[in-house]
N, C-alpha and C positions, 0 to 999 in steps of 0.2 A: 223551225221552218221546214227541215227535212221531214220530219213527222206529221206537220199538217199535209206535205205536199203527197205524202207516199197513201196518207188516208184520200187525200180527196180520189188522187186516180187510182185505185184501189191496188196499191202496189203489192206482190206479196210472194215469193221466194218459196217453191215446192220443193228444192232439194238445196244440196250444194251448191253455193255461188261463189264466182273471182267478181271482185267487186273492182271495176275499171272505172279510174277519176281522170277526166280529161280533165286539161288547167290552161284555160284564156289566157293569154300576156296579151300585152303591146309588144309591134316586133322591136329583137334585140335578146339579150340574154337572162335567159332563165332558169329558173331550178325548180320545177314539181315537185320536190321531195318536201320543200318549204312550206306544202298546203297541208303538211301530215295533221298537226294539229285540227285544221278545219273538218279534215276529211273525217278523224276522232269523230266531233262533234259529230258530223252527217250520219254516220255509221252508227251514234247512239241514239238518233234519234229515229233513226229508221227502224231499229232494234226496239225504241218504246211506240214505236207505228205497228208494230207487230210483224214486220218485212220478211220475221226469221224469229226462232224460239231467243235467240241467244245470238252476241256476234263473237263465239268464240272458233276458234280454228273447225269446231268440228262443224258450224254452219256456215261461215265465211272464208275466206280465201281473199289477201289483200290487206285494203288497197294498194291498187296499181297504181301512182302518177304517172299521168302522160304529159305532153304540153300538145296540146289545140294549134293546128295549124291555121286554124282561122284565127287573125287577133280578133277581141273583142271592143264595145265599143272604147274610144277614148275616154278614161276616168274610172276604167270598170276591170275587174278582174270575172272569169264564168267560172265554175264548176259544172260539169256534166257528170254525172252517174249511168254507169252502164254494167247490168248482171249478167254474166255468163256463166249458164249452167255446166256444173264442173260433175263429172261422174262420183 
């Protein structure tokens, strides 16, 4: 899914990037660290979308988890992705 999505809006990473993962709850208590797995996934598909040669230290930075102050709908967890250009 990350790969179709990063082709269709032509996503694509000219330098260094921190790779910042906002994570939806419902309110109450939460751990971001627990989407690491997903975030995996996201980050290699973005890598076979072509986003970045490689998602190794020397082209990425991350991910960050955050937690989303906005809950999401009832029954639904978000991910958001956000690239910030790192020198």
């Amino acid at each position: 899914m990350a790969a179709a999505a990063c082709r269709k809006h032509g996503i694509h990473a000219d330098s260094r990037v921190r790779v910042i993962a906002t994570i939806g709850y419902r309110p109450g208590r939460a751990d971001p660290n627990n989407a690491t797995p997903t975030l995996k996934a996201i980050i290699d598909g973005m890598t076979d979308a072509g986003v970045w040669p490689d998602d190794s230290s020397e082209y990425v930075l991350g991910p960050d988890p955050r937690r989303d102050p906005i809950p999401p709908p009832t029954g639904y967890h978000t991910v958001t992705i956000a690239l910030q250009e790192t020198p």
